[in-house]
N, C-alpha and C positions, 0 to 999 in steps of 0.2 A: 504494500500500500504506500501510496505519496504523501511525505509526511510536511508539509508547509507548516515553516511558522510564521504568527499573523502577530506583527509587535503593535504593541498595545490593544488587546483585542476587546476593552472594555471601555473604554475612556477614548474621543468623547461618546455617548451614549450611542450615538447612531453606530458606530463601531460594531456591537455586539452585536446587529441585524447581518453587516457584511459576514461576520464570524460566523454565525448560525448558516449562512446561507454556504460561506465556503466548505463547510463540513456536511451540509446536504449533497454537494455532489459528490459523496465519497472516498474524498480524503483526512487522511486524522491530520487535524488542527491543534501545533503546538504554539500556547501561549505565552507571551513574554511581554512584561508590564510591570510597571508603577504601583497598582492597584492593588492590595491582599487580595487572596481568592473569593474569602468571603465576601469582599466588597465589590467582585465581579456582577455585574447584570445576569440575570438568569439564562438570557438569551445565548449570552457566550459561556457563562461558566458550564452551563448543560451539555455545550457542547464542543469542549477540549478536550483530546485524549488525555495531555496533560499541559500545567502552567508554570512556567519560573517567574518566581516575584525577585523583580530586580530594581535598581533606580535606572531607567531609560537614558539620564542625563551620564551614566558611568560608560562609558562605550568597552573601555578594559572589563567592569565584570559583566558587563551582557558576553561581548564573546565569550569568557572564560567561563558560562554558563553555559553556553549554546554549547562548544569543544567539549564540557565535561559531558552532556546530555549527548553528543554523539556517540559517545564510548558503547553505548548501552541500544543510540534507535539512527537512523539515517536522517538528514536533514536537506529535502531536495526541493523547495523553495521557500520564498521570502515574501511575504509582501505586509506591505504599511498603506495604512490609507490617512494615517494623521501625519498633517504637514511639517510638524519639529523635528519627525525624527524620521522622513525620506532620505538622509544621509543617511543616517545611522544604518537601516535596511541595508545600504548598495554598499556600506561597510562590510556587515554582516555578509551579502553575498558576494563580494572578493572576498574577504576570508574561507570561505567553504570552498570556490572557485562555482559556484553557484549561477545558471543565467540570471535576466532578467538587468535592471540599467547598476549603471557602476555608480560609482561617486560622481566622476565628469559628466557622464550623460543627466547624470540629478541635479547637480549642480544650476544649469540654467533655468532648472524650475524652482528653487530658490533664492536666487539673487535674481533681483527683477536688475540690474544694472546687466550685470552677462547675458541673462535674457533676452535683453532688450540691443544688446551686441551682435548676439548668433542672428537674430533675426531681420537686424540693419544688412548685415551679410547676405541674407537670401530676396532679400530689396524686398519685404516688407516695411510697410509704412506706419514705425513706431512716434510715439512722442519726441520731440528733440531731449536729450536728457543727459544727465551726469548722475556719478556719484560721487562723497565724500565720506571723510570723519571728522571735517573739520569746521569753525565758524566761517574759517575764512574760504574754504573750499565752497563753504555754501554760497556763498557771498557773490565769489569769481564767477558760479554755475549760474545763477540770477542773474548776472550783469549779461550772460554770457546769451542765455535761451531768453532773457525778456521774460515779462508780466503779462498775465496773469501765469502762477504756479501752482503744483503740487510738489510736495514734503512727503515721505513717506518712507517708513524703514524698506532697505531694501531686500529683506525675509520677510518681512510683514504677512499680516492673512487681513484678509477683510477690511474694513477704513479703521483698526487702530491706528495710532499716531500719524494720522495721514491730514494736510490741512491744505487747502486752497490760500494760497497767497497774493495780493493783489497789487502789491506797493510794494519797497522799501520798507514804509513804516512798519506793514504788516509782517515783514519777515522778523523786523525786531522784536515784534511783540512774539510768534512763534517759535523764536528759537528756544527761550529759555524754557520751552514744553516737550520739547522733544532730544532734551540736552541728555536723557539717559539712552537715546539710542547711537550705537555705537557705528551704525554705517549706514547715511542717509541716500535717498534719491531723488534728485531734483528734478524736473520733469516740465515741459512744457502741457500746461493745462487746455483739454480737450474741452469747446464750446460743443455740446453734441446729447443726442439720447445714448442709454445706453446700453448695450444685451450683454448675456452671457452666448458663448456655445460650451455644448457641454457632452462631453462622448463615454462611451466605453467603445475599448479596442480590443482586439484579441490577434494575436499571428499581422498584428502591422494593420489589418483592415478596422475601418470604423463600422462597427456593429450596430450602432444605436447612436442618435446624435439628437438635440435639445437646443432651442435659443429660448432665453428668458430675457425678459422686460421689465427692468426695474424699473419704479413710477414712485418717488420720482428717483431721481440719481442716489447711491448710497451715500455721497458727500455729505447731498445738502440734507437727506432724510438725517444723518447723523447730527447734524448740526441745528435740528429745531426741535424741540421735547414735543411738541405739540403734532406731527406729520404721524399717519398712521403709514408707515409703509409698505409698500404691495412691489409682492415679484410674479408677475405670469411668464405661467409657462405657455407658449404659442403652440397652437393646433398648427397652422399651414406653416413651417418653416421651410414651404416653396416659393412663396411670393417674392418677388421681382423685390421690394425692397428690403430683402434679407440675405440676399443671394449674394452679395459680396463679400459681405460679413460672415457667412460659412463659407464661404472660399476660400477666404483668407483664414478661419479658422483650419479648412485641412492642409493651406498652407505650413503654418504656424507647425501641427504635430509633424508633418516632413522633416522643416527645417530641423525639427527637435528628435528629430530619429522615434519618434513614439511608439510604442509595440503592442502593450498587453495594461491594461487597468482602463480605471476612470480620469477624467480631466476635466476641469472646469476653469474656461478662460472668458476674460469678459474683452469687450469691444467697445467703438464710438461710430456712430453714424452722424453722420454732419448735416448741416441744412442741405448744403449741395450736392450731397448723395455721398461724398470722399470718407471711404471706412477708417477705423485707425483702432490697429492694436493698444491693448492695454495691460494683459496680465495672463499668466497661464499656470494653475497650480496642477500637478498632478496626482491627483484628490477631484473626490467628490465636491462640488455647492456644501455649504452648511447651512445650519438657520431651516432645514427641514425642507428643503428645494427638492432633495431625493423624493421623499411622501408626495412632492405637488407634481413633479414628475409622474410616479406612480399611477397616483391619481386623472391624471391627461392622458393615459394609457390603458390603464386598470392592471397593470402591469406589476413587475417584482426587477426592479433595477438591481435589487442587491442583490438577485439568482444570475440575474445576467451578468452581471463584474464576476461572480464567483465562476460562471462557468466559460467565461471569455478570458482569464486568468490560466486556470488550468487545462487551458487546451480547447474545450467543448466549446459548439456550437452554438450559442444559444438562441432561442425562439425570438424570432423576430415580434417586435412590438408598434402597434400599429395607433397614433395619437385619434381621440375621437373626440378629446375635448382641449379647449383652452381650462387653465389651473392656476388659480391664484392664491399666495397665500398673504392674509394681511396681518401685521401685527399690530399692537394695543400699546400705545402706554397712557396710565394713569392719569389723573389730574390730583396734584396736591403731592405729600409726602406722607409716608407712613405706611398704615396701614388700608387695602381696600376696603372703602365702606359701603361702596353700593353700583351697582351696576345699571346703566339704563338703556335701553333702545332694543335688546335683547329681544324680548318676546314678541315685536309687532316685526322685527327683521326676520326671525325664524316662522313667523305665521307666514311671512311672503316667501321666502325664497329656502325652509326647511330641504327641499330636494336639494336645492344647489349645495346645501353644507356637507362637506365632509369630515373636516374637524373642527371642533369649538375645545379650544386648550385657552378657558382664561383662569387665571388666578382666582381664586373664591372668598368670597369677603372677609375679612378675617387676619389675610393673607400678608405679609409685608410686601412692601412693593420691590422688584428688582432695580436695579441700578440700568435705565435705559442708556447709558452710556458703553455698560461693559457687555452689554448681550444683547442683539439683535432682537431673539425671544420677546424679551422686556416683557412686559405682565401678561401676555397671553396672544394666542394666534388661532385664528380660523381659515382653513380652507376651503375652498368654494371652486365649482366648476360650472364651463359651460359650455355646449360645441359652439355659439356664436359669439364672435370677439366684443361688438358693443354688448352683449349681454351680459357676457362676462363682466368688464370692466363697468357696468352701472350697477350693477352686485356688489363687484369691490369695492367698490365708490360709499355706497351705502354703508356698510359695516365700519368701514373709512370715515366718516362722516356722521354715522350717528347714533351707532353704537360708543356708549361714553362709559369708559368707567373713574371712579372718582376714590381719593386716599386722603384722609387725614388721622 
């Protein structure tokens, strides 16, 4: 039997869906993680043949875990779907002499700077950009690409420490915010909407592929407490204005040699049609994009990465709906007190809900800064796109829930 081990296979939660599903196509799944066993998700601890509790962050005792645990069982593939420790993985498989990507092939899905280099190379059309670690480095790169900017670590996930810059003044004010990150990337800021594309691949081919529509941009959703934010997922990702922007996405996995997993890279569409990369992790979306996926499908993403990983073909999946998911945050601080719009939104549009995950009165409120999530999220479906988005619009708009 093929014994794959899946590091971190509990943390963060959606993790243990992959896990469960990698171990349904028949191979034993060895775990390695951070996490005690007991504080493993059911999902995955049910189903590891076995787990080494390690610290992830040690690289020396994860191998010298993995090396002792070979003595005893074979170890013939690797795979990670959380982004910190996509090195760590293509360490682990050089060390075994293991396929699947190396450190360098991983590498430019890490450093959005090298990234953004391999892909100047293959005359895709990235931001003008730099990188530093310095004040003054950021300074030269400003002066260098012009206002307006972005700031952004360059391992970063998601818009932490990432700020739009407009001036001079405003870089003075952002520096002293992003002064603990150790290696920044400066970027010419894209005026434009903006998608994801999103694959799994298996044997070099894309198996299944996804654009998402964030409404509005993650920047400016991050930077207003008040925006409920929505990502759809697009039924037709054939129409004439999206077709460049998956072009350039199977561009993009070329240049990067891409083989076997998941991907989620985002883009800019401009007023005047001119696409323009933006980012590419090799990882699943977070923030539960997998489920809204799912759900435009009726489908099982996390069977298809498992069985387009180890070889298998997996069943084609065929979108029948647009899927949106929108998330909540509060009004006030504290604790939720009371929810409104609730019951006259589900008399009307009950069919369209697929998930209603909000916080229940009682509840502390989360830190809408640090988690996307933030106090709760519903998913909603629908095969036509204005229907859709007047659905999301709604939930958006008037479902309220309120914390003091």
């Amino acid at each position: 039997m093929t014994n794959v081990v899946m590091v971190s296979p509990g943390f963060p939660l959606e993790m243990a869906y992959f896990t469960r599903a990698l171990a349904r196509t028949g191979v034993s799944v060895i775990g390695i993680g951070d996490q005690p066993v007991e504080a493993l998700p059911a999902e995955a601890r049910d189903h590891l043949a076995h787990y080494e509790h390690v610290s992830l962050a040690d690289e020396g005792a994860v191998l010298a875990a993995l090396h002792g645990l070979a003595r005893h069982a074979s170890i013939d593939q690797v795979e990670c779907l959380w982004e910190p420790y996509m090195v760590l993985a293509a360490r682990i498989r050089e060390s075994f002499g293991l396929p699947g990507m190396t450190v360098e092939q991983t590498l430019p899905f890490r450093d959005k700077e090298l990234m953004k280099q391999v892909l100047d190379a293959a005359g895709i059309r990235t931001p003008r950009h730099a990188s530093t670690s310095t004040v003054q480095g950021v300074w030269e790169a400003a002066e260098r690409i012009g206002y307006p900017l972005i700031i952004k670590p360059i391992a970063g996930a998601g818009s932490a420490d990432t700020f739009r810059v407009d001036s001079a003044a405003e870089l003075s004010d952002v520096l002293p915010m992003v002064r603990h990150v150790d290696v920044l990337s400066v970027e010419e800021f894209i005026e434009a909407e903006e998608f994801t594309y999103d694959t799994v691949c298996g044997g070099g081919d894309v198996v299944f592929e996804n654009i998402c529509w964030y409404r509005p941009r993650p920047l400016q959703a991050r930077s207003h407490e008040w925006i409920s934010p929505m990502t759809v997922a697009l039924r037709d990702i054939d129409s004439d204005r999206l077709a460049e922007g998956r072009a350039m996405g199977r561009a993009v996995l070329q240049a990067l040699g891409f083989q076997a997993g998941f991907t989620h890279m985002e883009w800019y569409r401009k007023d005047d049609g001119e696409v323009v990369f933006g980012e590419i992790g090799a990882r699943p979306p977070g923030a539960r994009t997998v489920d809204v996926m799912n759900y435009s499908t009726d489908g099982d993403l996390f069977r298809t990465w498992a069985e387009a990983v180890v070889g298998a073909t997996p069943e084609p999946l065929v979108k029948a709906y647009n899927a949106a998911s929108i998330f909540k945050r509060a009004e006030g601080s504290g604790h939720i007190t009371r929810i409104e719009g609730l019951d006259g939104l589900l008399a009307r549009y009950r069919d369209n809900v697929c998930v209603l995950d909000l916080l229940p009165v009682g509840a502390h409120r989360r830190d809408w800064r640090a988690t996307l999530l933030s106090d709760g999220m519903i998913i909603v479906r629908h095969p036509e796109l204005d229907a859709l988005i007047e659905l999301g619009d709604r939930f958006a708009r008037d479902l309220r829930m309120h914390a003091g």
